[in-house]
N, C-alpha and C positions, 0 to 999 in steps of 0.2 A: 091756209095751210099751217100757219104758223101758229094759229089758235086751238087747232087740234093737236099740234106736236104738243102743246103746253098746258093743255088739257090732260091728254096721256102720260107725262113725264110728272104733272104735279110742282112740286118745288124740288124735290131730289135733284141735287145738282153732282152727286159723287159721295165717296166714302170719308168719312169725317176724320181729323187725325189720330183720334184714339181709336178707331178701328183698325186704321192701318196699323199701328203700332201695336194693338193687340194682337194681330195676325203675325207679323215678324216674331213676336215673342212664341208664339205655339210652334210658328215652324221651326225657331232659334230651339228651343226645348225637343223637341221632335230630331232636328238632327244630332243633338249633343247626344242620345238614347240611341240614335241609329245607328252612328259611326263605331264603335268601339263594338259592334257587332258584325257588320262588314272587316273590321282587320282583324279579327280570329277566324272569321272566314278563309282568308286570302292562307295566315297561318295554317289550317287547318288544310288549306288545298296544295299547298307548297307539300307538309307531311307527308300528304298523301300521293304524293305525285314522288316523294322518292322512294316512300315502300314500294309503288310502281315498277320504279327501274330497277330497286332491289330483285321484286320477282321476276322482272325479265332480263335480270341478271342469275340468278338459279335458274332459271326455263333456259338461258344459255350454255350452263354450266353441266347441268344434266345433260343434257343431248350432247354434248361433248362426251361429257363420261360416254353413254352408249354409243356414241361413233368410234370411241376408243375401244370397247371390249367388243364392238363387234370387230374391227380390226385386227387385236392383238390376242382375241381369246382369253384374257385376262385383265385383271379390274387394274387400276392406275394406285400407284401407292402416294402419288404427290402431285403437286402443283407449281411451276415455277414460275416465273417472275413475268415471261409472255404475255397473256398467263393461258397459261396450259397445261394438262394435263401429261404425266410423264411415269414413264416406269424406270427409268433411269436412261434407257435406250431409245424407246419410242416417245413420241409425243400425238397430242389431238389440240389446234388449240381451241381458245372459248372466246367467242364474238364478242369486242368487248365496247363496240360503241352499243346506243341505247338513247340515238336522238339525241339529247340536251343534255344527258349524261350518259359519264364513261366508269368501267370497274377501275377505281383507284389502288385497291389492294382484295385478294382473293386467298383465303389460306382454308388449307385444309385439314381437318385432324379423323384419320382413318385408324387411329388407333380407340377413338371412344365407342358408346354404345348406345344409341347409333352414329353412326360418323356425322361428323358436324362439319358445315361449310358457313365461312363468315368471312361475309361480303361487302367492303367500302366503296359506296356509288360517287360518283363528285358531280356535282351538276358545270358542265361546259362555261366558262370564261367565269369563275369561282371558282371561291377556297372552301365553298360549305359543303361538305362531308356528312354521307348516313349510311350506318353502319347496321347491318341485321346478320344473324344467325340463323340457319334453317337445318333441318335433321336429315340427312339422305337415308332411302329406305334401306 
């Protein structure tokens, strides 16, 4: 038995040092190229993950506006600090959790053209902050 294992195997006893050390250096090179592409990744999905809550922070905001004018028959002139919408008398307010984040600040200017609403998300047990603007129709 032993003559045939040694017949089959030859003299190959394993990989020599400068192979292995050859191999560490491609994968060393391979990760150094990899990695700095993985954390703009991560960058890039953070961004995106709080335009996210930005838009379901307006997908909140509107459907308050319309639970307001269907109520009141009339459009809301402002926004106060709840944050909800207000005519000075009534209010509607706007759902302001959003999972992992919440509306930190919501203001409204119904005086431009088109009305603009501009919305600061904050992501839950942080201080980071994103801020977007959107045109109501």
């Amino acid at each position: 038995m032993k003559k045939f294992e040694k017949k089959l195997l030859g003299n190959q006893g394993g990989f020599t040092l400068i192979e292995i050390i050859a191999v560490l250096v491609i994968l060393g090179i391979l990760a150094a190229v990899a990695v700095p592409k993985f954390m703009d990744l991560t960058d890039d999905a953070n961004e995106k993950a709080f335009e996210g809550a930005a838009a379901a922070a307006f997908s909140n905001a509107t459907l308050s506006y319309s639970r307001f004018v269907l109520r009141n028959d009339a459009a809301p002139n402002n926004i106060n600090n709840t944050p909800a919408w207000t005519d000075g008398t009534n209010s509607v307010t706007i759902e302001d959790e959003l999972g992992d984040y919440t509306i930190d600040s919501i203001s409204y200017n119904g005086s431009a053209t088109p009305p603009v609403l501009r919305i600061t998300v904050e992501k839950t047990e942080t201080s980071v902050t994103f801020t977007k603007s959107f045109n109501l129709p």
